[in-house]
N, C-alpha and C positions, 0 to 999 in steps of 0.2 A: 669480266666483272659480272658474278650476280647479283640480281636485285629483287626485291618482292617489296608489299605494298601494303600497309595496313589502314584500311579505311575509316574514317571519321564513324560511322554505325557502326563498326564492327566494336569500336570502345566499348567497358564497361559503363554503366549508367548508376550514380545513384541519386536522388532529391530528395533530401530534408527540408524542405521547405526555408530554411535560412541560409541552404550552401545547395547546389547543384553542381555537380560535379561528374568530369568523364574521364574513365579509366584506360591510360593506353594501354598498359599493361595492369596484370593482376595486382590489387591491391586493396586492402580492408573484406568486404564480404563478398568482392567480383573475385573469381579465379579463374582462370584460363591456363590449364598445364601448356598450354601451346602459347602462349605471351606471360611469361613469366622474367622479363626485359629482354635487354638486346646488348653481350658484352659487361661493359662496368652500367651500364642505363640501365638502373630499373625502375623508377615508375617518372611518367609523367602524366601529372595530373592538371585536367584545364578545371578550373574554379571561378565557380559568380558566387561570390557571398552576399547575402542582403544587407543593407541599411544595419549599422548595430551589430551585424551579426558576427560572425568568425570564432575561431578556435581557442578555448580558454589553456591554460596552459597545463602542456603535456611535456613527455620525454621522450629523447631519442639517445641513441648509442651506436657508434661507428656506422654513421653515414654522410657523406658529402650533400649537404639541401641545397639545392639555389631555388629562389624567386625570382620569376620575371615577369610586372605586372604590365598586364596592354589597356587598361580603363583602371581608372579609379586612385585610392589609394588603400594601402597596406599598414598596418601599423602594427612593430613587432618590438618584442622583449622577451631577453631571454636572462637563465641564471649567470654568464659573463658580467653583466652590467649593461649590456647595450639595449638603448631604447632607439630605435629609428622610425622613421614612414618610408616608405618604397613607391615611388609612381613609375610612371610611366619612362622606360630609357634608362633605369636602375636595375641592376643584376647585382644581387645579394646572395651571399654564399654563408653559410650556417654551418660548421663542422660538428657534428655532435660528438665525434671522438671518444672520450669514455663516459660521456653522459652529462646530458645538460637539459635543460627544463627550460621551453619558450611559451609565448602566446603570439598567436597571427587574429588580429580582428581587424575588421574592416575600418577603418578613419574614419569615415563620412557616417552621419545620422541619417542622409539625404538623397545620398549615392550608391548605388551598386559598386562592388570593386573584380575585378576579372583579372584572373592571373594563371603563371603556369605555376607546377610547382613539381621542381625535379629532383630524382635522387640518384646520387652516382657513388656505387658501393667505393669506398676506396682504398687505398694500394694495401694497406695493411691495419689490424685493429690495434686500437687505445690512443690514437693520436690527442693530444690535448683539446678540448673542445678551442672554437675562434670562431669570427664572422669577420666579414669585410663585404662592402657593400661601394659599388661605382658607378657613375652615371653615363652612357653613352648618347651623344645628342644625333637628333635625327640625321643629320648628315655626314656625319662619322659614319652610317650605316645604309643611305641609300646608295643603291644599285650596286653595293659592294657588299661581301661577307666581312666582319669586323670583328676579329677575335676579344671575347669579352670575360673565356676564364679559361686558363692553360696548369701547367704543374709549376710553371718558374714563373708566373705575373707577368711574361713578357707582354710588348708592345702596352702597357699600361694594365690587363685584364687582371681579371682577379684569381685568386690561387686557387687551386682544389689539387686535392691528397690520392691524383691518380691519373694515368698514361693516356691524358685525354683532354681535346681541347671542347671552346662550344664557342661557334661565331654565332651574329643575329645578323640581317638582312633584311631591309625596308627596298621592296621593288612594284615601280608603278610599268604599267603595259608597257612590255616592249624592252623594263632593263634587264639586266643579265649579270650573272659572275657565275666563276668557274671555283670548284671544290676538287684539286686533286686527290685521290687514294691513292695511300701509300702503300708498297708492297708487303702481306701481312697488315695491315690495317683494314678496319672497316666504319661505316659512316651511318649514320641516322640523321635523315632530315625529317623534319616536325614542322607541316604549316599552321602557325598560330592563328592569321587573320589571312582574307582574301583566298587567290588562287594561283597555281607557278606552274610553268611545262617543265617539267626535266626530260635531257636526253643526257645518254652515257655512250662513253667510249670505254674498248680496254676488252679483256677476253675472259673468258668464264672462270671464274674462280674454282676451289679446288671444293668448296663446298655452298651449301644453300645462304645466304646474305640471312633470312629468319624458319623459324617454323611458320610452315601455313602460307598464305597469300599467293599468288599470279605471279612468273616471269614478267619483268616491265620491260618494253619496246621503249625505243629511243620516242621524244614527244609525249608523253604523257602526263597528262594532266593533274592535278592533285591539288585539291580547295582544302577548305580551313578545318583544322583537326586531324586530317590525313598523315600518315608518317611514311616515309621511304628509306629502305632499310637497304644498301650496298656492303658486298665484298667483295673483294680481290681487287685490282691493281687497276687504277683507269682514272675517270675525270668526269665528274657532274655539271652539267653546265642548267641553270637556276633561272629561266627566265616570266617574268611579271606576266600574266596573262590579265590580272584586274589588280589593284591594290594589294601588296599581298606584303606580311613578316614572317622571318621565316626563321627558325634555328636549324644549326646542323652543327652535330656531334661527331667525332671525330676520334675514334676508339683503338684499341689496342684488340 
């Protein structure tokens, strides 16, 4: 198994003053030929919108969106008809498929809202636009990985339109789960909040897990906004060093 490591600084940055926002990969006016995603992952972006503030409403075309907010609330509409709020424990999937027009603003007058917001290119273009949106409660997800959106909705999760699952993970010091890789598969872990040791098993894959970053040694470390990028054949094992959520993606 290879692995490398994409640091929380190393993100792009941008601050408008009503959205602050960090780029793992290239996205709007950050580019990085060398993080241009990772597989079907191409952007996730971590977001604080202000009080009031958020995104009036725009278009997308063949891409898999999910939201996953960690504070706050989210408040979305799009041209389907759907008006939802998204908090905290809700993963929300948006197909833009051959074009749809939404808004993402913040709920609260009073609060800050903090979220990720992911895009996963997928399997093929013009799919119908759709949302689907489901709630995981906190113990469905401690100390365990909880699968939250696969290709077939199993175990409850929600759909997306490509060869790729995404669990979340709520670990306090000391819990643990394991993420096997499959052969020919590769993994992206993304810490949201806190901080987690990963150590791996399994043998060098046949090529680099990303562009750029360090070989990762078993035990290492990795706080909040970090990402950790594996390929080839082995097993992640996830454990809480402080408070920590965590997603891992699970790719083709």
């Amino acid at each position: 198994m290879q692995t490398a490591i994409r640091r929380a600084n190393e993100r792009g940055h941008a601050d408008h003053g009503w959205l602050n926002s960090y780029h793992t990969f290239s996205f709007a006016d950050y580019y990085d030929p060398e993080a241009m995603g990772f597989r079907a992952l191409r952007v996730i972006n971590e977001d604080r919108v202000a009080p009031g503030g958020g995104f009036p409403r725009h278009g997308h075309r063949d891409m898999e969106i999910i939201s996953y907010v960690l504070e706050g609330a989210l408040a979305h509409k799009d041209t389907t008809g759907t008006s939802s709020v998204i908090e905290p424990g809700d993963v929300q999937r948006m197909s833009a498929g051959t074009g749809v027009q939404h808004s993402e603003m913040n709920a609260s007058k009073t609060e800050s809202v903090h979220f990720l917001q992911i895009w996963i290119i997928p399997d093929r273009r013009g799919h119908a636009p759709g949302y689907e949106q489901k709630h995981f409660t906190p113990e469905e997800r401690r100390g365990k990985l909880r699968l939250v959106a696969s290709p077939d909705g199993r175990d409850g999760s929600i759909t997306i339109h490509q060869d790729a699952t995404l669990s979340a993970g709520l670990f306090a010091k000391g819990e643990s789960a394991t993420h096997a890789v499959g052969k020919g598969r590769y993994a992206w872990i993304q810490v949201a909040r806190g901080s987690v040791e990963i150590a791996r098993s399994g043998s060098a894959g046949p090529r680099s897990a990303a562009e750029g970053g360090g070989e990762v040694s078993d035990g290492e470390t990795l706080a909040a906004g970090d990402g950790f990028a594996a390929a080839g054949e082995g097993e992640l094992r996830i454990t809480g060093v402080e408070d920590a959520e965590v997603l891992v993606f699970d790719l083709a």
